[in-house]
C-alpha positions in Angstrom: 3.8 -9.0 -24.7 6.9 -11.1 -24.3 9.1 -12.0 -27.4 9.3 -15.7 -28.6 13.1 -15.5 -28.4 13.8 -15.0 -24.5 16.6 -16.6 -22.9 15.8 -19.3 -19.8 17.7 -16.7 -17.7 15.9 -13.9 -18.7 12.7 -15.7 -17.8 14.0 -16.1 -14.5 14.3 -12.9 -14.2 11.3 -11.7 -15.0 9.5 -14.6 -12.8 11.5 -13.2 -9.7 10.4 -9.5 -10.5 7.2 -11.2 -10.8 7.1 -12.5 -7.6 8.2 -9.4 -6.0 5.1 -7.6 -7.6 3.0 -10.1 -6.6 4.3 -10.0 -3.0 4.4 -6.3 -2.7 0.5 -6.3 -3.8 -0.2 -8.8 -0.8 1.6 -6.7 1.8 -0.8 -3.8 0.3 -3.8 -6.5 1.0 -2.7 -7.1 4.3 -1.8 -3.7 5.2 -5.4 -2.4 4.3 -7.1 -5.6 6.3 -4.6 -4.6 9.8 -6.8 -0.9 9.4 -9.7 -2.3 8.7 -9.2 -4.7 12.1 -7.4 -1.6 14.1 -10.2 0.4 12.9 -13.3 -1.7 14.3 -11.0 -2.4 17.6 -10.5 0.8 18.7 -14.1 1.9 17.8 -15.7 -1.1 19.7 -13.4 -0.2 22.7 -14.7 2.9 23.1 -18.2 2.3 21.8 -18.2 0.0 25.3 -18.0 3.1 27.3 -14.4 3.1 28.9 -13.1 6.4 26.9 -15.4 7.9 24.2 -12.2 10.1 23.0 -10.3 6.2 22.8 -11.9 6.2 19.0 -9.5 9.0 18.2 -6.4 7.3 18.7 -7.5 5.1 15.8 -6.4 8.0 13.3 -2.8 8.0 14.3 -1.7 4.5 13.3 -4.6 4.5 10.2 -2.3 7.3 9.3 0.6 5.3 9.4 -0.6 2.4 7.7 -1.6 4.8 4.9 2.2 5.9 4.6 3.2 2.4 5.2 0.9 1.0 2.4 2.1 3.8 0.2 5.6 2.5 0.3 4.7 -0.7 -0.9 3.1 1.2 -3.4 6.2 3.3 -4.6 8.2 -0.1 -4.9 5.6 -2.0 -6.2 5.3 0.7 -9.0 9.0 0.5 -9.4 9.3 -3.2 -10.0 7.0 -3.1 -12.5 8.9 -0.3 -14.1 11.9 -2.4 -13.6 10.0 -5.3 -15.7 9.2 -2.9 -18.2 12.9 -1.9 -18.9 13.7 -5.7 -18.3 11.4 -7.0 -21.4 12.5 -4.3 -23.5 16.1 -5.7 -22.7 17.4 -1.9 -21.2 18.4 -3.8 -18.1 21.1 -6.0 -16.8 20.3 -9.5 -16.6 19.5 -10.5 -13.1 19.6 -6.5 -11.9 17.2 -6.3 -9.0 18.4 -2.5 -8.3 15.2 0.5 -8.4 17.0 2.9 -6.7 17.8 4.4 -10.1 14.2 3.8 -11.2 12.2 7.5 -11.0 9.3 8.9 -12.6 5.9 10.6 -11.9 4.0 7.2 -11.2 7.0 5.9 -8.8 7.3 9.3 -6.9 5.7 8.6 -3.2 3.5 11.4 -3.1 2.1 10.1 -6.2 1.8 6.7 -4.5 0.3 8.7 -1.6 -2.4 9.9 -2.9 -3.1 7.4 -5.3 -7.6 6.7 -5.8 -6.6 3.3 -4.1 -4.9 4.8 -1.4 -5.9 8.0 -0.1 -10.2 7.1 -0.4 -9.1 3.5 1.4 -7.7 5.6 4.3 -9.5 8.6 4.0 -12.9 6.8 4.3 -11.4 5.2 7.4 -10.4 8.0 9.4 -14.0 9.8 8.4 -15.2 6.6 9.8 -13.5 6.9 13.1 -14.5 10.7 13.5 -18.5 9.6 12.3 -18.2 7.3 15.4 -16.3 9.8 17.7 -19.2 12.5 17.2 -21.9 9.8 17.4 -20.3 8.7 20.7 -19.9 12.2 22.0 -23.5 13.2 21.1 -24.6 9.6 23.2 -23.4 10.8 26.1 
């Protein structure tokens, strides 16, 4: 909870690490919803008979998504880290800077494998294989 005697410019600054959260958590959003839309593409495509092994290539940029997503993660995780330290005035006014933030939550394998992370993905790419063995049995 924020103390009643905060600064103006130490509001700010906490609105703009705010914002950053906020934005980092949409790119997350958007990031799932691209797999999602990559996902159902590349299955329909090769559910319409061109090349039943075409649902395959799906895993290869669900992967990346996964790593991409998980960076947002990390530095999502890190900003709010950074608003921690910020309220409990062990920061720099106006200091953006999380290089120097570290800790088991911020590490990126922790982001990785985070429960929101790895079953989003991992339930994807079961997904694609489900529909590469259906297709293959259709044949």
């Amino acid at each position: 909870m924020l103390k009643q005697d905060y600064s103006e410019m130490e509001m700010k600054h906490l609105e703009m690490i705010e914002s950053i959260i906020a934005r980092m958590g949409q790119n997350s959003f958007a990031l799932k919803g691209w797999a999602m839309t990559l996902l159902v593409a590349l299955c329909a495509f090769s559910a319409a008979g061109t090349e039943r092994k075409f649902a395959l290539v799906a895993i290869v940029p669900i992967i990346a998504f996964w790593f991409l997503d998980s960076c947002y993660l990390q530095k999502e995780r890190k900003y709010r880290e950074l608003y921690k330290r910020v309220t409990a005035h062990e920061s720099m006014l106006f200091d953006m800077d999380i290089s120097e933030v570290t800790g088991k939550k911020t590490a990126f394998v922790k982001c990785l494998f985070s429960v929101t992370e790895w079953l989003f993905y991992l339930v994807c790419i079961v997904a694609i294989v489900a529909v590469f063995i259906w297709l293959m049995h259709e044949q």
